[in-house]
C-alpha positions in Angstrom: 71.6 83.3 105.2 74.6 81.8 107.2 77.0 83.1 109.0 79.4 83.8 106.6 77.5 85.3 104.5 76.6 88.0 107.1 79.5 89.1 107.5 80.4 89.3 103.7 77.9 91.8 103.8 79.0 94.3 106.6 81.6 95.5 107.7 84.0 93.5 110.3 84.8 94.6 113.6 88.8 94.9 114.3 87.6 91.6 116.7 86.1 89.3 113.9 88.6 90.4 111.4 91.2 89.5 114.1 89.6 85.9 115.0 89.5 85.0 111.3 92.9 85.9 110.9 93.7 83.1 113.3 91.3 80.8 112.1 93.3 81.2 108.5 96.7 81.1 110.3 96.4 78.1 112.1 94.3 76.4 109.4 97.4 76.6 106.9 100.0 76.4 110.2 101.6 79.8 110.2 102.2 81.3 113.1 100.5 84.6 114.2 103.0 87.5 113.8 102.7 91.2 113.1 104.2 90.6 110.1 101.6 87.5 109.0 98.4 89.9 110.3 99.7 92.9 108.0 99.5 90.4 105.0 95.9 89.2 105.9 95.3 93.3 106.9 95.8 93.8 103.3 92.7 91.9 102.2 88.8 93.6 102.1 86.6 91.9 104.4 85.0 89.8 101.7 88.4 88.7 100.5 89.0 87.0 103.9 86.6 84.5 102.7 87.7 84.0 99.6 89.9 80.8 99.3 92.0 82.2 96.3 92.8 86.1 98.0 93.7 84.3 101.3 96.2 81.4 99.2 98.0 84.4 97.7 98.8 86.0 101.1 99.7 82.1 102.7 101.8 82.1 99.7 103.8 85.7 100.5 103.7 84.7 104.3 105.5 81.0 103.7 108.1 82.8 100.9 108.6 85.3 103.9 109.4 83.0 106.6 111.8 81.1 104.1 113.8 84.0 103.4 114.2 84.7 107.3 114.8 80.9 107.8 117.6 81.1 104.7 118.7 84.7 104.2 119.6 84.6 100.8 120.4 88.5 101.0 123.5 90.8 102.2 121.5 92.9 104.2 118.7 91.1 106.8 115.2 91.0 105.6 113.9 93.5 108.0 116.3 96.0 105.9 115.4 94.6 102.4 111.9 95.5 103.3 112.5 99.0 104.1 114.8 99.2 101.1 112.2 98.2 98.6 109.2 100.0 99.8 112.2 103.1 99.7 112.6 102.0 95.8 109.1 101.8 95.2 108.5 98.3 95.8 106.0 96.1 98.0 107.8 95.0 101.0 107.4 91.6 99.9 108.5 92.4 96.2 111.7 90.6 95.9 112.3 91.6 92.3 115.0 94.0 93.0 116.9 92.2 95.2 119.8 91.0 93.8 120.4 94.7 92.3 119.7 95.6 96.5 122.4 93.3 97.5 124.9 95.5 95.3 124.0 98.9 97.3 127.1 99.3 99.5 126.0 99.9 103.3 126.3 103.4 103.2 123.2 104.0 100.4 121.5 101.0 102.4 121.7 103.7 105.1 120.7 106.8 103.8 117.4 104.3 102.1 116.6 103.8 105.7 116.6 106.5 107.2 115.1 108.5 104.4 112.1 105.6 104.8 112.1 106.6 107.9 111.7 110.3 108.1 115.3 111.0 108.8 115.8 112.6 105.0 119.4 113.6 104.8 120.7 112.0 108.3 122.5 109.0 107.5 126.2 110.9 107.7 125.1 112.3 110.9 124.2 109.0 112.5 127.6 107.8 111.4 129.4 110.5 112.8 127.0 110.5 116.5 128.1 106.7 116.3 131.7 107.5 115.7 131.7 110.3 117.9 130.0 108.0 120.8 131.2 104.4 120.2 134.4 105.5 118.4 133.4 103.2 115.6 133.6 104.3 112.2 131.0 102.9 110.0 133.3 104.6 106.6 
């Protein structure tokens, strides 16, 4: 049995799952990011060696960096994320987008801080900022 095999048949260590994630990366020449790692994080350990489950995650990870590289959005993709896992989407899920890029920035706003555990704070962080900076977000 090689070594592959192996460890199809046991669990991976955080270690090996880790140095296989950067085998993959640099074999298909993507960087490793946080954001590339919770793509291949997504995948069983068996699934790391299978050619097809890996291409669909190189796949999301290239369309993500083109995005970043060519906004096509209103809002930066670190906020369309948050905004479509708020909608029920995958963060990836770019389905929705062009309806996202009609949300005004004040339902942008209350999306992600309701994501983010701050249900029902969004006109308070506008009125700390105005109250602080003297800018008025309205």
């Amino acid at each position: 049995m090689g070594s592959n095999e192996t460890l199809q048949k046991r669990v991976m260590t955080r270690q090996e799952r880790v140095s296989e994630y950067v085998r993959i990366l640099n074999r298909y020449g993507e960087g490793n990011s946080v954001w590339n790692w919770s793509m291949l994080d997504q995948l069983a350990d068996d699934e790391l060696f299978d050619e097809s489950k890996v291409l669909e995650k190189i796949y999301l990870i290239q369309a993500h960096n083109v995005r970043i590289e060519n906004n096509p959005n209103r809002y930066p993709e670190n906020i369309m994320e948050v905004v479509r896992q708020r909608i029920g989407l995958e963060k990836q899920d770019v389905s929705r987008d062009s309806e996202i890029n009609q949300f005004c920035q004040a339902e942008v706003l209350e999306l992600v801080c309701d994501w983010e555990g701050l249900v029902g704070y969004a006109c308070i962080i506008k009125s700390w900022i105005k109250d602080i900076y003297k800018i008025d977000l309205d």
